[in-house]
C-alpha positions in Angstrom: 85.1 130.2 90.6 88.0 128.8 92.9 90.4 126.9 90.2 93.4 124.7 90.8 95.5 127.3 91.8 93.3 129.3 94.6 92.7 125.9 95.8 96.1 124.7 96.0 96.9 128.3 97.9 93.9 127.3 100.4 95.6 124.0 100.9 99.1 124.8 102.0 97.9 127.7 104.0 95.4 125.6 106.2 98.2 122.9 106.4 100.7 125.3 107.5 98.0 126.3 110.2 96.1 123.0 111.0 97.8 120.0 110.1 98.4 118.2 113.4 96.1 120.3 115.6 93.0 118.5 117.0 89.5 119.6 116.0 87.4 121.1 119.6 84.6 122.3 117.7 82.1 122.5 114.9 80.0 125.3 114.1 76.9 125.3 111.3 74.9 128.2 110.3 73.7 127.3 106.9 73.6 123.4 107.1 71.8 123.8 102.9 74.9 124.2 101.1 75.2 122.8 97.4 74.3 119.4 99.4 73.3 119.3 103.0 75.9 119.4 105.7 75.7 116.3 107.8 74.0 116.7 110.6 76.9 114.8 112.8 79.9 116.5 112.5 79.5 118.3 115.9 79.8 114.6 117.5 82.7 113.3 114.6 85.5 115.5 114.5 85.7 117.1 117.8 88.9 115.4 120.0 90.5 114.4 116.1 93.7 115.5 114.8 94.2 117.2 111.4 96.0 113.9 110.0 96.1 114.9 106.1 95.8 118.4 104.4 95.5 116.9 100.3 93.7 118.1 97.1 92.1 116.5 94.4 91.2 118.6 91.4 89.2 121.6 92.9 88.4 119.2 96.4 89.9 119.9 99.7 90.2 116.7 101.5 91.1 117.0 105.2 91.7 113.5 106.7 90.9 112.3 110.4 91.2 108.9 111.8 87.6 108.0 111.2 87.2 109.7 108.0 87.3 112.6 105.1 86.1 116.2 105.2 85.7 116.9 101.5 85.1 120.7 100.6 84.6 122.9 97.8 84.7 126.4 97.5 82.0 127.2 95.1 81.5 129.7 93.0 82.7 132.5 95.6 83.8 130.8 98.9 86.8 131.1 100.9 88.5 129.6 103.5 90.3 131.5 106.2 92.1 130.5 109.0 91.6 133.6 111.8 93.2 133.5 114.9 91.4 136.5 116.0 88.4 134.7 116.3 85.9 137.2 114.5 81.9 137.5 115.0 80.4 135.4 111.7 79.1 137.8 109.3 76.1 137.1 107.2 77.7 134.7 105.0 79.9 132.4 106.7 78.5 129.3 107.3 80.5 126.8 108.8 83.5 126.9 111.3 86.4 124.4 112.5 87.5 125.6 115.9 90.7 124.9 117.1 92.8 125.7 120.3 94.5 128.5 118.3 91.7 130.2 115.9 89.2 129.1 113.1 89.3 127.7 109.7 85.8 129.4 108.7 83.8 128.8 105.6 82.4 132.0 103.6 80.0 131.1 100.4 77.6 134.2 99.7 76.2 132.2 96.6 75.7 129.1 98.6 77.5 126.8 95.7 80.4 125.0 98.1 80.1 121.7 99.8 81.4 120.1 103.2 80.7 116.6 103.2 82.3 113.7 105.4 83.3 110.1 103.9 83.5 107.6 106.3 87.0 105.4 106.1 84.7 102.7 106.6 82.9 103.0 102.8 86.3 102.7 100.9 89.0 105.0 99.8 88.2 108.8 99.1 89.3 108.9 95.5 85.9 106.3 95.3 83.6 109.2 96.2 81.1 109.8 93.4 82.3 113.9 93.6 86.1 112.5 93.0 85.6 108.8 90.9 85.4 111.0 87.3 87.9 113.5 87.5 90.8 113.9 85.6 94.2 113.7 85.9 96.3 116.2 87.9 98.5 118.3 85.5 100.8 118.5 88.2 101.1 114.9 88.8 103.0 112.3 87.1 101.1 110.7 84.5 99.8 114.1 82.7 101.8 114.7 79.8 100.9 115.8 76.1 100.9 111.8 75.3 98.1 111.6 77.4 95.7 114.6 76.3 96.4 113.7 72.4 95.0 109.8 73.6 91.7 110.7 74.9 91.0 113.5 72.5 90.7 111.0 69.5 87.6 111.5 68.0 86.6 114.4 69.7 84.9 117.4 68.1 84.3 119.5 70.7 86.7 122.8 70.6 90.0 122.0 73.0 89.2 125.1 75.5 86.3 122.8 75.8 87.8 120.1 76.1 90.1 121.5 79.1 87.4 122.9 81.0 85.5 119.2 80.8 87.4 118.3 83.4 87.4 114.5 82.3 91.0 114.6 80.7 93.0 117.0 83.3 91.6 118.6 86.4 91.6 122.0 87.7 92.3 124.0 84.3 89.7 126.7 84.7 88.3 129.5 82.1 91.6 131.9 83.0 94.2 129.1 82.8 93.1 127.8 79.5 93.1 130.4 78.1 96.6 131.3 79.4 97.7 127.5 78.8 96.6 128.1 75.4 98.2 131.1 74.2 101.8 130.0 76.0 101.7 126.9 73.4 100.4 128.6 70.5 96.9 126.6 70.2 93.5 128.7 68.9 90.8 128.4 71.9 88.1 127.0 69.1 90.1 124.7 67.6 88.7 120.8 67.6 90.4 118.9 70.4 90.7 115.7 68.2 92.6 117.6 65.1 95.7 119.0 67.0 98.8 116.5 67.3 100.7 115.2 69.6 103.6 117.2 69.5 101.4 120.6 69.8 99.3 118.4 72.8 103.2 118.1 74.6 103.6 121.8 74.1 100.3 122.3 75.6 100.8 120.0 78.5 103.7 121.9 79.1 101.7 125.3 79.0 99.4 124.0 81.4 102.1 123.1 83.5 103.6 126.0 83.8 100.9 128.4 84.1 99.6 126.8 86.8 103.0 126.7 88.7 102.9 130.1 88.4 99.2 130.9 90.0 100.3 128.9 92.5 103.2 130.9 93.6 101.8 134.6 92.9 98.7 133.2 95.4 95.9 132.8 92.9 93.8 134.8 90.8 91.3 137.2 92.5 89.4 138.9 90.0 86.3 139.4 92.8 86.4 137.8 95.9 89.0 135.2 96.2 91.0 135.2 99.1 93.8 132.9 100.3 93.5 131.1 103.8 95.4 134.4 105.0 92.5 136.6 103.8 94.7 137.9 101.2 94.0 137.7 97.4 96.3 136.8 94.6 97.6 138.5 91.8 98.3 135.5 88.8 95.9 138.4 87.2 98.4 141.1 86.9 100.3 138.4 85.2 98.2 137.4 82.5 99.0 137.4 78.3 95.6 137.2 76.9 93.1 136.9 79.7 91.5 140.1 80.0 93.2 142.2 77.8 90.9 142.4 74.9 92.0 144.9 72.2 95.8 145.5 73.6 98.9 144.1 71.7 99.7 140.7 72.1 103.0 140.1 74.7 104.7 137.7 72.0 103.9 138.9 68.3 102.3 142.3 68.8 98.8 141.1 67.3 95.4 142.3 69.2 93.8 140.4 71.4 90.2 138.7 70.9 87.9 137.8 73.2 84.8 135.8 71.8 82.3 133.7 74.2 82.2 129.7 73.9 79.3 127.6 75.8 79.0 130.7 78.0 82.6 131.5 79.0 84.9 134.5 77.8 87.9 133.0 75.6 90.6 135.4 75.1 93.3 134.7 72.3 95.6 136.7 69.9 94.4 135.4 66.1 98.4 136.0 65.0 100.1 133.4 66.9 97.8 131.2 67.9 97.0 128.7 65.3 
């Protein structure tokens, strides 16, 4: 699935391409996405200017005068910009025509979302999708203070707790994992017994692992593409994710990987405590 970082590529991508250029067409193929499409974008954004190009968790908010395009990528999606103007293959579904190409939607498992918020109902962060979620690690306000606060009391392991979304956005199944290892933390252990000073080192992690998907594109361990059509490579980068059974980069212990609620955890037993 698209994480913080793939998403963040998508957005400056698109805003290097669309920001300020006025919408002259919609086109929907599959209007049953996750939720439906409406049925009125065709008549709403052609004539309006790209005004904002933001991001809030693993949203894509585009903002026109009237309103908000919120989008999400899915399990699979991608959004490219194409100035070439390509015949739509079999699974993209939606496209925002411009003067000078398309930003076109692919989802082969059907999982995204495009869904408009009118200006009129209140501010976007209001939107039931957006109301809950976290804070952004890269924003002010996220800090190892803040995770050690709300994870009083709770039992739940802290790979968990990162991927709840409730107490920082946007840290996928890779990243904690990554995050993890970087500030010496076991995936399993219970959110609400680690201290503040190990929640600052974590914060920090998170931080900087994410800084650095962002600027090697993304991960693409599949089918994730930038807005370019080009995939990243935060996965030739990667301490722990993956790399069951090989030495671990810091102390030279092996690698685990075990499965929690589903998802692959990968940690080095040696270091991380």
């Amino acid at each position: 699935m698209p994480e913080l970082p793939e998403v963040e590529t998508v957005r400056r991508g698109l805003e290097a391409a669309i920001l300020g250029r006025r919408v002259r067409g919609v086109v929907t193929r599959a209007p049953a996405l996750r939720w439906p499409i409406p049925r009125d974008l065709d008549r709403i954004l052609p004539g309006r200017e790209v005004v904002s190009l933001d991001r809030r968790g693993k949203y894509l908010l585009l903002g026109f005068e009237p309103g908000t395009l919120i989008l999400h990528l899915g399990m699979s999606g991608n959004l490219v910009f194409r100035a070439d103007r390509p015949p739509a293959g079999r699974h993209d579904h939606v496209d925002l025509v411009f003067d000078h190409g398309l930003a076109r939607l692919n989802d082969p498992r059907r999982f995204g979302a495009v869904l408009w918020h009118e200006r009129g109902a209140g501010p976007v962060e209001a939107h039931p999708l957006l109301a809950g979620l976290g804070v952004e690690p890269l924003a002010e306000g996220f800090d190892g203070a803040h995770l050690h606060r709300v994870s009083r009391g709770r039992r739940v392991s802290v790979k968990q707790f990162l991927l709840a979304g409730e107490a920082v956005v946007g840290v996928g199944n890779i990243y904690a994992s990554e995050s993890l290892h970087r500030a010496g933390i076991r995936p399993t252990r219970a959110a609400g017994a680690i201290g503040v000073a190990r929640y600052e080192r974590l914060a920090a992690a998170i931080r900087e692992t994410l800084a650095e998907a962002i600027e090697m594109g993304g991960t693409t361990l599949r089918d994730f593409a930038g807005p370019d059509g080009v995939g990243g490579y935060f996965q030739l980068a990667c301490r722990v994710y993956g790399r069951e059974g090989l030495a671990c980069g810091r102390c030279g212990g092996t690698i685990r990987r075990i499965v929690q609620q589903q998802r692959a955890s990968y940690f080095c037993p040696d270091c991380q405590r």
